[in-house]
C-alpha positions as CSV (number, residue, x, y, z in Angstrom):
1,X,-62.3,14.5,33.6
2,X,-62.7,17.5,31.2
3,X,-64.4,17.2,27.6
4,X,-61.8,16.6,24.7
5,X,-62.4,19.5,22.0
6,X,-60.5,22.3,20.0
7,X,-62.0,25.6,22.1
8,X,-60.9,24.2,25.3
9,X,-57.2,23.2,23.5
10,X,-57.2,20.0,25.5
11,X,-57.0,17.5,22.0
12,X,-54.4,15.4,21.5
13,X,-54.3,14.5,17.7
14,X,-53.6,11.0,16.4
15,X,-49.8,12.1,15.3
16,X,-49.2,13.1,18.7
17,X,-50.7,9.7,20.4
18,X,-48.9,7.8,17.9
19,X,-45.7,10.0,19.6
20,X,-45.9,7.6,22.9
21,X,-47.9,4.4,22.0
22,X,-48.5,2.1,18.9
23,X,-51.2,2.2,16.3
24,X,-52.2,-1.0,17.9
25,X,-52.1,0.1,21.3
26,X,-54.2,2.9,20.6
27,X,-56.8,0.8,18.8
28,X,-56.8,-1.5,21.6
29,X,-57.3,0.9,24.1
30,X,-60.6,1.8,22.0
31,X,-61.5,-1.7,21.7
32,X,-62.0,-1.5,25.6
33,X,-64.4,1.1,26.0
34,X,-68.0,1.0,24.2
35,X,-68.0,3.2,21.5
36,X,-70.9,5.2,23.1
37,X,-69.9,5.2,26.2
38,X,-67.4,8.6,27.5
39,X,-63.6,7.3,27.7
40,X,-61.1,8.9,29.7
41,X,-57.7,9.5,28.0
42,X,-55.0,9.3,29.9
43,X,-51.5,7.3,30.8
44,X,-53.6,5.1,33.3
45,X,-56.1,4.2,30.5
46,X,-52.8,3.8,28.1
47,X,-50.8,1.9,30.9
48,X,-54.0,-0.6,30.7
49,X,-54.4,-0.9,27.5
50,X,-50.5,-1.5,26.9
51,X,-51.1,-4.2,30.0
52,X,-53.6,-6.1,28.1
53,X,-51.3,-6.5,24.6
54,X,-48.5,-7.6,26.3
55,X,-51.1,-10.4,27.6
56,X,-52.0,-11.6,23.9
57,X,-48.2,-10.8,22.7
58,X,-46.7,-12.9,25.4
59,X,-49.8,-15.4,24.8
60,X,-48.6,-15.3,20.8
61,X,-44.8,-16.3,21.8
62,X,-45.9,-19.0,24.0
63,X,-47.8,-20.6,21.7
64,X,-45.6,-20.2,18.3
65,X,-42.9,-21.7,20.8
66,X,-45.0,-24.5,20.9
67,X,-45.7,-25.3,17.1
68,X,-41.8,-25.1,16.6
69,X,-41.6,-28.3,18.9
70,X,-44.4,-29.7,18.1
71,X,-45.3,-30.1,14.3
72,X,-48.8,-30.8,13.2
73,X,-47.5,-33.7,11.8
74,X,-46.9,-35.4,15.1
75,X,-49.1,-37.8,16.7
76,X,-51.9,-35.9,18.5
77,X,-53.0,-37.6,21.9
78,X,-56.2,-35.7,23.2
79,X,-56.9,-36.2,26.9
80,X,-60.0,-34.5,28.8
81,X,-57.8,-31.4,29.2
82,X,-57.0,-30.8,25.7
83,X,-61.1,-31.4,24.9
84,X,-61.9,-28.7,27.4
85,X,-59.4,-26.1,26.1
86,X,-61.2,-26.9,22.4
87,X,-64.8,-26.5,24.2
88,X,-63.0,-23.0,25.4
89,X,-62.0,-22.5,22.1
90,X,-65.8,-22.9,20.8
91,X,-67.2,-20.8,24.0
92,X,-64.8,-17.9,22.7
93,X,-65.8,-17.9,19.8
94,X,-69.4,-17.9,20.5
95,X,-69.3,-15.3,23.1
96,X,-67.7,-13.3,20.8
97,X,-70.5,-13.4,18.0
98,X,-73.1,-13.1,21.0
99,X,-71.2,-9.5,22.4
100,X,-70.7,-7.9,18.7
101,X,-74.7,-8.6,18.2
102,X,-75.1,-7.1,21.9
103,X,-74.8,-3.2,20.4
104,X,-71.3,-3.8,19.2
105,X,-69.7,-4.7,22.7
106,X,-65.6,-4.9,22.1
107,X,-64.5,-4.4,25.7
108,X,-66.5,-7.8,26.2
109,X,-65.1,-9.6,23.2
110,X,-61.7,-8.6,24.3
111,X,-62.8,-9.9,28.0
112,X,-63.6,-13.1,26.0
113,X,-60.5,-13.6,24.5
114,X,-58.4,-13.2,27.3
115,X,-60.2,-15.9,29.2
116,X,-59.3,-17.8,26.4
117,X,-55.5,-17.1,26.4
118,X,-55.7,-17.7,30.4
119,X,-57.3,-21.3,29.8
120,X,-54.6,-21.8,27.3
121,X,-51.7,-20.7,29.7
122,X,-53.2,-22.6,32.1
123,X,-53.7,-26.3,29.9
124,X,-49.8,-25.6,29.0
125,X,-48.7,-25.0,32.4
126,X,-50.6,-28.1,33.3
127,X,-48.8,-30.1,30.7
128,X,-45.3,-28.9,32.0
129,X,-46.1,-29.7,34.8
130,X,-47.3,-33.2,34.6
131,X,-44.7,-33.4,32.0
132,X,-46.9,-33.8,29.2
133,X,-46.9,-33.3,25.5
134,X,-49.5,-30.7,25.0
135,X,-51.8,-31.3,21.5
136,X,-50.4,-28.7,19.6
137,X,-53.5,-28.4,16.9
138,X,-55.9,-27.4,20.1
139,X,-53.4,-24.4,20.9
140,X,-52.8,-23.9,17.5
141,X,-56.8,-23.6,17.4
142,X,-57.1,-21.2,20.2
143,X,-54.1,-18.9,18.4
144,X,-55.8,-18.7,15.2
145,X,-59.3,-18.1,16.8
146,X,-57.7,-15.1,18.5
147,X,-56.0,-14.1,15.5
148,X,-58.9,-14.0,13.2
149,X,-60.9,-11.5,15.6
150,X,-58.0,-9.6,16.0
151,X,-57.5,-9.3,11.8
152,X,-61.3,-8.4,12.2
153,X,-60.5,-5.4,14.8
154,X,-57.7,-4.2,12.7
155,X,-55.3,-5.0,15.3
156,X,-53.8,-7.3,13.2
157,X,-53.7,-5.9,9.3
158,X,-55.0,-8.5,6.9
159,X,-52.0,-7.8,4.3
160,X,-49.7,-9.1,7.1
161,X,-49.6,-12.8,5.7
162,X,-49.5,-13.9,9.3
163,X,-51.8,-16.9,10.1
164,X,-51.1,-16.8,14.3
165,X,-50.5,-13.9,16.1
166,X,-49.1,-10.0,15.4
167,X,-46.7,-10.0,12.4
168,X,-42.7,-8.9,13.8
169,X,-41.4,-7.9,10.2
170,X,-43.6,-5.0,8.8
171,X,-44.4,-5.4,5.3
172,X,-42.8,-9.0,4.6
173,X,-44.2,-12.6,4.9
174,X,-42.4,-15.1,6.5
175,X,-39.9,-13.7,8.7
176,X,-40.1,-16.3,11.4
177,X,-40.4,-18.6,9.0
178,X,-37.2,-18.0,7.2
179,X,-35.0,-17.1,10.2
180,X,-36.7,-20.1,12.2
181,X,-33.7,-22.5,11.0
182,X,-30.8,-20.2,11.4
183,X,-32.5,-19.3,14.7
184,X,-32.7,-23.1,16.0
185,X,-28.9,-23.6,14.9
186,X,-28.0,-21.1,16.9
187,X,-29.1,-22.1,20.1
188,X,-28.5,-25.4,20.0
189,X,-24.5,-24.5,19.7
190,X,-25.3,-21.6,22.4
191,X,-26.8,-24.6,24.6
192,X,-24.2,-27.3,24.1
193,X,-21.4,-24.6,24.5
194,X,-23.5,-24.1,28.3
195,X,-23.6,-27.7,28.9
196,X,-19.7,-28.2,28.1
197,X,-19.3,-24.9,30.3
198,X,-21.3,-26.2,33.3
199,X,-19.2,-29.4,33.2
200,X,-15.8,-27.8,33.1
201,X,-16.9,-24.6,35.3
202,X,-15.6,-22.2,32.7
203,X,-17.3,-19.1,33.9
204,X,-15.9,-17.0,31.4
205,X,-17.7,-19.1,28.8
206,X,-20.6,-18.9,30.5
207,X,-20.9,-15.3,31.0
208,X,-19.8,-14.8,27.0
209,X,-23.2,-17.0,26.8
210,X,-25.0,-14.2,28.6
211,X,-23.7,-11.4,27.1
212,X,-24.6,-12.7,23.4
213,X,-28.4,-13.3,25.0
214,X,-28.5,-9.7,26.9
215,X,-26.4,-7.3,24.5
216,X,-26.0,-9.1,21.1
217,X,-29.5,-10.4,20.3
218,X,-31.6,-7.7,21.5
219,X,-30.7,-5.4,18.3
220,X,-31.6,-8.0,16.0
221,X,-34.8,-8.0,17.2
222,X,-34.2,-11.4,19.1
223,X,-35.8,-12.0,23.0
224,X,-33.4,-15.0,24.0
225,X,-34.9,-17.0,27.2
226,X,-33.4,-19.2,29.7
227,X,-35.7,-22.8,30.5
228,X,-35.2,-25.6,33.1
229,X,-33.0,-28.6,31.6
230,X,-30.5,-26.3,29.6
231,X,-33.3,-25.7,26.8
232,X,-33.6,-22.3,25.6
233,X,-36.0,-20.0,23.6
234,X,-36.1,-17.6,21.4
235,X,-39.1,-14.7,20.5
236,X,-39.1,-11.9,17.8
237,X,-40.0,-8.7,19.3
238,X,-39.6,-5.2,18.5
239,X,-35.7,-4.5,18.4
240,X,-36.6,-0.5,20.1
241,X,-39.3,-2.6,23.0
242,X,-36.3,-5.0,23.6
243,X,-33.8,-2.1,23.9
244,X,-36.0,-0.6,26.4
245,X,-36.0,-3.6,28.5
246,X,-32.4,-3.9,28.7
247,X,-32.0,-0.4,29.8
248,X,-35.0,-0.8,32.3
249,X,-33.0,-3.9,33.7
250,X,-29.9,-2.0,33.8
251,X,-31.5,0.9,35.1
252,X,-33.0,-1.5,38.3
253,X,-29.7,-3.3,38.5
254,X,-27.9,0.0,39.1
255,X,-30.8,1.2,41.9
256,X,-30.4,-2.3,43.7
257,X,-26.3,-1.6,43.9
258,X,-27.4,1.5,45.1
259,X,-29.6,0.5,47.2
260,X,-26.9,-2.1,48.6
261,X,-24.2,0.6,48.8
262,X,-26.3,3.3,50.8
263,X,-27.6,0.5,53.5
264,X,-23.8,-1.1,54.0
265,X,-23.2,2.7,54.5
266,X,-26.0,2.9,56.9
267,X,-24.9,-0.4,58.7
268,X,-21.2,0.9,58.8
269,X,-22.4,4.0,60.3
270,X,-25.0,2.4,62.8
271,X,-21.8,0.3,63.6
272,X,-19.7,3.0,64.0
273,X,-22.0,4.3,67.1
274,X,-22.3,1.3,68.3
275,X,-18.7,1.0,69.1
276,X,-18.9,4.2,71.2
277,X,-19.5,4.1,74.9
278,X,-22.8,5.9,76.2
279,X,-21.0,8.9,77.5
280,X,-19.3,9.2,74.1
281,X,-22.2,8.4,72.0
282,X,-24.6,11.2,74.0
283,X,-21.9,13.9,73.2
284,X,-21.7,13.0,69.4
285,X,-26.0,13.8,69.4
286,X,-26.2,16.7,67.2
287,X,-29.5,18.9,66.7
288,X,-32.6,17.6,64.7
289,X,-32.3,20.8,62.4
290,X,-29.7,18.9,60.4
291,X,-26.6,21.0,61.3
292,X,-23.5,19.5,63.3
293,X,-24.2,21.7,66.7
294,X,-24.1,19.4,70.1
295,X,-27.6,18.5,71.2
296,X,-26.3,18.8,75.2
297,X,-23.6,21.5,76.6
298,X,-23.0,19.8,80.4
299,X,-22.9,16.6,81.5
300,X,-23.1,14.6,85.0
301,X,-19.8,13.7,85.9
302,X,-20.3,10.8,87.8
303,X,-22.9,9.3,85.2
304,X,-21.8,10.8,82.2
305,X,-25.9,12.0,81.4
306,X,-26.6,15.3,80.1
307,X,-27.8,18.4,81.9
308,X,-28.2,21.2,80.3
309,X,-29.1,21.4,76.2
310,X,-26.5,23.5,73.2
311,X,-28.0,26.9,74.5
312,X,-27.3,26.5,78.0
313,X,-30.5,25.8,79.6
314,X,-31.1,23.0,82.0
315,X,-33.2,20.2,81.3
316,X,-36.4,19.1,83.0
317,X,-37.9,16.2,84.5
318,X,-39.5,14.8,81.1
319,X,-36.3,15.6,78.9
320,X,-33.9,14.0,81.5
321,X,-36.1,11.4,81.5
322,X,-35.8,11.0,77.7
323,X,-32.3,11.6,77.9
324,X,-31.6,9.0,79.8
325,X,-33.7,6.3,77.6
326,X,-31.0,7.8,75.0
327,X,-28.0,6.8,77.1
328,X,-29.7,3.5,78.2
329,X,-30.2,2.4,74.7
330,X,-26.8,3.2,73.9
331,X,-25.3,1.8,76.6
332,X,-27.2,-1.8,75.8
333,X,-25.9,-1.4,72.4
334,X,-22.2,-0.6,73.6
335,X,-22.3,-3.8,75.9
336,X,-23.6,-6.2,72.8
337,X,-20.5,-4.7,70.9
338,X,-18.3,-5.6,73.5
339,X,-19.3,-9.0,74.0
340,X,-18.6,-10.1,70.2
341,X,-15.4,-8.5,69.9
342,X,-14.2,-10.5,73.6
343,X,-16.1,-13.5,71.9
């Protein structure tokens, strides 16, 4: 919460922001806060901004996605949910001009154009769902009305030659374009060589499949993505942001076998006592301090409960009584193990 300025030496410069977060991620973190209104610059403010790109990034994927299987060309059947996405559409692009007027208002226009991508999401979900052809030109509508605030806000540069979305290849025109072909190619023969795996059960095939998506692709730059019905599809992306999702995964995949080694561990141990009788299992108690000293010195010899504690000193009526909730837990336990080894 402290002021930003040189005689406190609390700035951070732009080369050192530009250390942890993208030019655009830096601009869109200023496009959410009024211009003349006190920001505070942090990693939670970062973390959110970051949050909301991968919204219109994802959102950008989706829809480019979509105009690869459907072409423009193609017959365009508009139903009342395809009209209200292009109503939406309109809406945005009015409530836009109506927040720049209102004192220059970005977070709003961003607010704007996010309902926009989430009535977008939404109409394609709807079509998957109800296994419907969705009109391309209304998405393709909603993309470039995005887009062309976007070049506006300098979140998208205006050399980029890009007509939908942020350009992957910095500094050439095209790039999906030209590796769109060689792309498709590719996973059509990755998709038949699953299909002809699934029917033969060749796992080995199966997991080369996976290995090409997870370790050979990323480095080119390529997100590879597993659909229902054997289709699959491909994103550009950052190769250094996909890298970084692969180690996250591996990373989590390594903490969950952890995580499954230390509690079969736990469940071994916990069985291990389980197997002991009550009078075993009360002299194996060992101090809370962490070290391996006996917890109890004497025991009863005719019940097996303890008397006195490790120093020598006798118990009383409350810590006998606790004791003996010990030994009558245990010996519950003891008896369960007994009856499914005799079962």
């Amino acid at each position: 919460g402290f002021k930003m300025s040189k005689s406190l030496k609390n700035f951070i410069t732009i080369r050192q922001a530009l250390e942890n977060n993208t030019a655009r991620q830096i601009r869109m973190c200023f496009l959410l806060h009024k211009y003349n209104a006190p920001m505070d610059y942090g990693d939670n403010t970062m973390s959110h901004a970051m949050s909301i790109e991968k919204i219109f990034v994802e959102f950008f994927h989706n829809v480019k996605a979509i105009m690869r299987e459907g072409k423009i060309i193609n017959v365009q059947r508009w139903d009342s949910s395809a009209r209200e996405l292009q109503l939406a559409v309109a809406s945005a692009t009015n409530g836009v001009d109506e927040a720049l007027k209102d004192d220059f208002d970005t977070p709003t226009c961003i607010s704007v154009l996010a309902d926009l991508v989430k009535a977008t999401n939404l109409y394609i979900s709807d079509c998957t769902t109800n296994e419907r052809t969705p009109v391309s030109l209304v998405i393709r509508n909603a993309a470039k009305c995005v887009t062309k605030i976007f070049k506006t806000f300098g979140l998208i540069p205006e050399s980029s030659g890009v007509e939908i979305g942020f350009p992957v290849f910095a500094g050439e025109e095209g790039g999906e374009e030209k590796l769109a072909p060689l792309l498709d190619a590719l996973i059509d023969f990755r998709s038949s060589v699953r299909d002809m795996a699934r029917t033969k059960d060749i796992k080995g095939v199966l997991e080369e499949c996976d290995s090409f998506r997870d370790d050979a692709l990323p480095p080119l730059g390529i997100r590879l993505e597993d659909k229902t019905g054997g289709k699959a599809l491909w994103k550009l992306a950052d190769p250094a942001e996909l890298m970084k999702e692969r180690e996250q995964r591996e990373l989590e995949k390594q903490r969950k076998e952890n995580e499954k080694k230390a509690a079969a561990t736990e469940k071994a141990k916990k069985d291990a006592m389980n197997k002991l009788s009550p009078e075993e299992f009360m002299k194996q108690l060992t101090l809370d301090d962490g070290s391996d000293k006996p917890k109890y010195s004497k025991y009863e010899e005719s019940t097996g409960l303890p008397t006195h504690f490790h120093d020598g000193k006798e118990l009383n009526k409350s810590q006998v009584k606790k004791a003996n909730k010990e030994f009558q837990g245990q010996k519950k336990k003891y008896e369960k193990f007994l009856k499914s080894t005799s079962s």
